[in-house]
N, C-alpha and C positions, 0 to 999 in steps of 0.2 A: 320594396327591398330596403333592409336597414343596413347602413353602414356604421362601423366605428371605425377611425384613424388617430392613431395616436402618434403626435410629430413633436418634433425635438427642436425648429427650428420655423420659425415663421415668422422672419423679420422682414421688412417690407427693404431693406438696406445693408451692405456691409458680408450680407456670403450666398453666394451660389443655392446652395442648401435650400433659402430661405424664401429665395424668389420660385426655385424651381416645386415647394411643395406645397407653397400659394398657388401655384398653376397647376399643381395635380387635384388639389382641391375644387379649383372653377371646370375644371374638363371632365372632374368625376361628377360634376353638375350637370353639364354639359351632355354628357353620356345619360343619363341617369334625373332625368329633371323630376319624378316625382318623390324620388328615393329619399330616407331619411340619414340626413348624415350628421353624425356627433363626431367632435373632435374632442381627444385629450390632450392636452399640450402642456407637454413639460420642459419647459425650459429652465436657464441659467442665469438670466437676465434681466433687469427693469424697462426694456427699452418699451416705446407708446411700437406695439405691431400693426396697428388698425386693424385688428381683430373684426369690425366691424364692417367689413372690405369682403368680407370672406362668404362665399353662397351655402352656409352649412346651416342647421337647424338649432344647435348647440355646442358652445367651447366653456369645455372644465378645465380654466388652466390652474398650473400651480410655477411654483419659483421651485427649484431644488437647488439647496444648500450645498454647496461645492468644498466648504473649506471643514477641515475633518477636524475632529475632537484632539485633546491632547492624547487621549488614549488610543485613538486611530494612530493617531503619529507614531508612538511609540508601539503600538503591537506592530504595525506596518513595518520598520525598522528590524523587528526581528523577525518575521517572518519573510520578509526579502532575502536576509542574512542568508537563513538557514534553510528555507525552502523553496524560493525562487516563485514566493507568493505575494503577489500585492494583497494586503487587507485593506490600503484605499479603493482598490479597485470592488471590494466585497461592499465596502461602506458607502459609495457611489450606485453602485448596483440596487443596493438595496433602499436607497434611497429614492429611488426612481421605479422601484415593482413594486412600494409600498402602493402607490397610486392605480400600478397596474390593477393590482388584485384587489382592488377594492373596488370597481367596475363590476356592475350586472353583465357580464358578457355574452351571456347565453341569448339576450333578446337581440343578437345582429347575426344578419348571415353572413357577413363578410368583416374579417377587422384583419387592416393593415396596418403595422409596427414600419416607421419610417425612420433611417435612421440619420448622422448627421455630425458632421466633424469627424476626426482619426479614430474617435473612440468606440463609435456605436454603442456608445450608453443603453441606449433605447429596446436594441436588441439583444444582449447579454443580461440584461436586467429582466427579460423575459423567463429565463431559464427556469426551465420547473414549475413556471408558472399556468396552472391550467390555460388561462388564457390565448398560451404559443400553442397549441394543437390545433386550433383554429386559426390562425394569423397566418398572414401570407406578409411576409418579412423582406425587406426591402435593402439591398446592400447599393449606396450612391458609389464607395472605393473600396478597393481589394482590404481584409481586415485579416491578422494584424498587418500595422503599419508598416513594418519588414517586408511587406510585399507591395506595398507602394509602389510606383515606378517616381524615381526620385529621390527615394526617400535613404537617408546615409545610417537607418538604425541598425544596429547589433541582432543577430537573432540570439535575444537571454536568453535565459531558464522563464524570466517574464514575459518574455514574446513565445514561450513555447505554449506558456500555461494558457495565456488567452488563447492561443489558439485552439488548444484543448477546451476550453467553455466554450469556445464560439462551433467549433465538432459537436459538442450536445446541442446548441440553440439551434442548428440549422436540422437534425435528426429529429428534434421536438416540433421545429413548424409544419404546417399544414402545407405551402407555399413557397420558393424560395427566389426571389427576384431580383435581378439588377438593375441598373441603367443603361447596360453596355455589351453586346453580344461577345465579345472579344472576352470581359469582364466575368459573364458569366460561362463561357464553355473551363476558363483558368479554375472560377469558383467551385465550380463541379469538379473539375478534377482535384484541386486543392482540397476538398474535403471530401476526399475516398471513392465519386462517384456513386453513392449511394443512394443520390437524392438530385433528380435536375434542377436546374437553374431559368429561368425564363427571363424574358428581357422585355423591360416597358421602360421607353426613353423616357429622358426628362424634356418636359413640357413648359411653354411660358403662353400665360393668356393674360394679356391687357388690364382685363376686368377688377382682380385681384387689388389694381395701383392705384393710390393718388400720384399722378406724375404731372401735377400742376408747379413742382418748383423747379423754376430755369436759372434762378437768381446767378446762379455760379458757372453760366455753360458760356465758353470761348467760343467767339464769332470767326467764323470763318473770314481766311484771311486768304484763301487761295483758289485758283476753278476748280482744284480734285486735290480732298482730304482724305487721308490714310488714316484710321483710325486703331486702336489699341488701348483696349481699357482691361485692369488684371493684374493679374499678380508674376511677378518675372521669376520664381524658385521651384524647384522640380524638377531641372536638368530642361526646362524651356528654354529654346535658342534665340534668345532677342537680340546678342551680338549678331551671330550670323545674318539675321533680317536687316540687323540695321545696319552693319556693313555694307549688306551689298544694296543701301536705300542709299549712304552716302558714295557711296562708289558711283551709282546712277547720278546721282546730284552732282556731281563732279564731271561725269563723263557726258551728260545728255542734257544738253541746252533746254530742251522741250518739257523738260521734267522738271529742272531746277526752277524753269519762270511759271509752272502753272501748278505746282502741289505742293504740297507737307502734310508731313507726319506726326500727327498728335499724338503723345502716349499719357496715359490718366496709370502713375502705376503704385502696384505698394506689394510690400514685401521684396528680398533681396536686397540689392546693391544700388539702390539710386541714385545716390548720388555719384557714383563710379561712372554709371551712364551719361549722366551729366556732363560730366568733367571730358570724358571720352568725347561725345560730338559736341563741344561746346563749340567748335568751329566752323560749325553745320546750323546757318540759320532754318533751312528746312525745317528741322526738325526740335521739334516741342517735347520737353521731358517737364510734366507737370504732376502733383497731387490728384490725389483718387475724390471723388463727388461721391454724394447720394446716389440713390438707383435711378430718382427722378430725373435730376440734373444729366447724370452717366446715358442713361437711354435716349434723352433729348438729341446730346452730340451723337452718338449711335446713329440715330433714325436721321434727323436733320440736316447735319451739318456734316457729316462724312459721307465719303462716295465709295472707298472701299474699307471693310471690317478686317480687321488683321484677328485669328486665333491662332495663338501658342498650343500645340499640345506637349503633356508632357515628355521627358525624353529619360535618358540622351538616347536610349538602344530602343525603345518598346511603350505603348500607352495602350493600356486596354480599356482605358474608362474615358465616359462620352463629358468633355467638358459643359459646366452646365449654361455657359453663356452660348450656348451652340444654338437652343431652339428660339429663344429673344433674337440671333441675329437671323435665324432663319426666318423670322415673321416680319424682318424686315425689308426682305425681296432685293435686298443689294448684296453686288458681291463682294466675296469674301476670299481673303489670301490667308492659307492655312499652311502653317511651317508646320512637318509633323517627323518622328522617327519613319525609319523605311515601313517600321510594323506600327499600325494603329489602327482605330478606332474610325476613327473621320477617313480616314485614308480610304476604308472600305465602304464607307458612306458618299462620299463625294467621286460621281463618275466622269463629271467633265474632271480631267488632269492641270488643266489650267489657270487652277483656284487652287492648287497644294501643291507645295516642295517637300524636299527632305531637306532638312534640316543639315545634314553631314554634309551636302551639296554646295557653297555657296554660289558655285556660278550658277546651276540648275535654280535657286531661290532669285539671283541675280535674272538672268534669262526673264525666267517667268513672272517676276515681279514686274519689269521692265513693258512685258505685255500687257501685262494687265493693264497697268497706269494707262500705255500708252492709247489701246483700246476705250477707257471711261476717258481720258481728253477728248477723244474724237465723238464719243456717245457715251449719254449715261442711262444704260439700261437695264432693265430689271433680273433680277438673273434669284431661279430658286435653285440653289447651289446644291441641297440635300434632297431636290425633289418633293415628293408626299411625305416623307420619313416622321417628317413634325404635324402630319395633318391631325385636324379630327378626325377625320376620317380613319387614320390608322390607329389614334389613339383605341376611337371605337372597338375596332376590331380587336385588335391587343387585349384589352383592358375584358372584354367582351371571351377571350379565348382562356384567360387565367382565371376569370371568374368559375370558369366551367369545369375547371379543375378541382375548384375546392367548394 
């Protein structure tokens, strides 16, 4: 069986995207050990990927030029104006299908378009492109951004129009996949019903990393570390958690002498958080790590994983640090809207709040702690959800489709 994937994002550090499509690569191996797999890889970037990390047969990467001509700038200016048309968005696009379609595509039976960032480059850049008739196309977030959860954009006349391209890419693939069951039933309905949606989570497998550098990982300084590594924007409720973290620290002797709460974060108001529990030794508000250094404290040094999902009303998409903490058999305290994703994944209740709650977050955080002081034991929070096994099956059930 020959494969092609063509991905947008394979940095071994620095996004979600990145680690999670290194890990669909080793599990499509995984699945599939004697199969031929090429990757195309377009990215935006100079960074070292360790591309050489990767269990695939062949990577054609290229750099795609981001910054537009003077003439891009000014046709884009008027066609904004008057037509409520990005020509950056055509000169991006087209930037990125010049690659596509210069691909032999016809010698693979299966090619997945993966995508990555607000933009979905990857997939818009398909359009019309013989190559999407066969691709089984991959949405990681709700696209346009206006449908975000979190997200404070305007629905333009330019959020109309992507959406209108992004109506033809999804009619034109072969395929159409999420990350997130929640994600995809919205997807299907959001473009007309005409076409389903299937769902293959995001996956993390080890194999993928160099995670030999610890240089910058904080020693543990207490018996039970709460841990938090991510980005705090999207209507994520990290005051609430951390309210009712300082309220415990204040009110419960038992918690105050034996734990804290590390947060590794970027994006939002950091320093606001700071300044806020500056009075709360507990609690650690530090700078973001590598992925190496960031997993290290994960897996070693923390006893529970705190996930944010997004908020404040609804999250339909499966955050991607979900299946790395799931591989690490500890549990995990999930602040979530009443409607989500994880919500309907995670069946012990004891591991997730709502978020709008704080004493319900309070209560339940309280337990937990209080349960890992007296034992710290293993706990798979999501069940099989992240197994190979179900990958198998998955991965094994959409191939059959197309």
């Amino acid at each position: 069986m020959n494969f092609l994937v063509i991905a947008q994002d394979l940095r071994v550090s620095g996004t979600s995207e990145g680690v999670v499509s290194r890990s669909f690569l080793a599990k499509l191996r995984m699945a599939y050990p004697d199969a031929v797999i090429d990757v195309l890889y377009l990215k935006n970037h100079n960074n070292d990927d360790q591309l050489e990390l990767l269990p695939v047969n062949s990577i054609q990467s290229h750099k795609i030029n981001l910054k537009p001509t003077f003439t891009v700038k000014w046709i884009n200016r008027v066609t904004r104006r008057l037509f409520n048309i990005s020509w950056y968005d055509k000169f991006i696009h087209k930037s990125y299908g010049k690659h596509m379609n210069a691909l032999n595509h016809e010698k693979y039976d299966h090619v997945f378009i993966r995508s990555s960032g607000l933009k979905h480059e990857t997939l818009l850049a398909a359009k019309d492109l013989p190559i999407l008739k066969k691709a089984i196309i991959n949405f990681h977030d709700p696209y346009p951004f206006f449908w975000y959860q979190g997200s404070l954009n305007e629905l333009t006349g330019d959020e109309l129009n992507r959406f209108h391209n992004m109506f033809k890419v999804v009619q034109q693939a072969k395929v159409c996949i999420s990350t997130a069951k929640m994600m995809s039933e919205d997807l299907e309905f959001l473009y007309g019903s005409r076409k389903r949606f299937y769902t293959l989570p995001h996956q993390f497998s080890e194999t993928v990393f160099d995670l030999t550098d610890i240089e910058h990982v904080r020693k543990k300084q207490k018996l039970v570390t709460l841990a938090y590594h991510g980005s705090i924007q999207f209507g994520r409720k990290i005051d609430v958690l951390l309210d009712a973290y300082d309220t415990l620290v204040r009110t419960n002797v038992q918690i105050k002498d034996n734990t804290e709460f590390v947060l590794r974060l970027g994006g939002g108001d950091v320093q606001r958080l700071r300044e806020k529990y500056a009075g709360n030794n507990n609690i650690a508000v530090l700078g973001t790590l590598n992925f190496s250094n960031s997993s290290y404290e994960q897996k070693h040094i923390a006893d529970i994983n705190v996930i944010l999902e997004n908020g404040p009303f609804y999250c339909n998409i499966l955050v991607g640090k979900a299946p790395f903490l799931a591989s690490l058999n500890k549990p995990i305290f999930c602040v979530s809207p009443q409607r989500s994703e994880l919500s309907n994944l995670i069946k012990n209740k004891k591991f997730i709040a709502c978020g709008d709650d704080l004493d319900a977050v309070r209560l339940k955080l309280e337990a937990l702690i209080t349960d890992t002081i007296q034992t710290k034991e293993n706990a798979k929070v999501f069940g099989d959800y992240f197994s190979d096994a179900y990958f198998k099956d998955t991965i094994n059930n959409i191939l059959n489709l197309s």
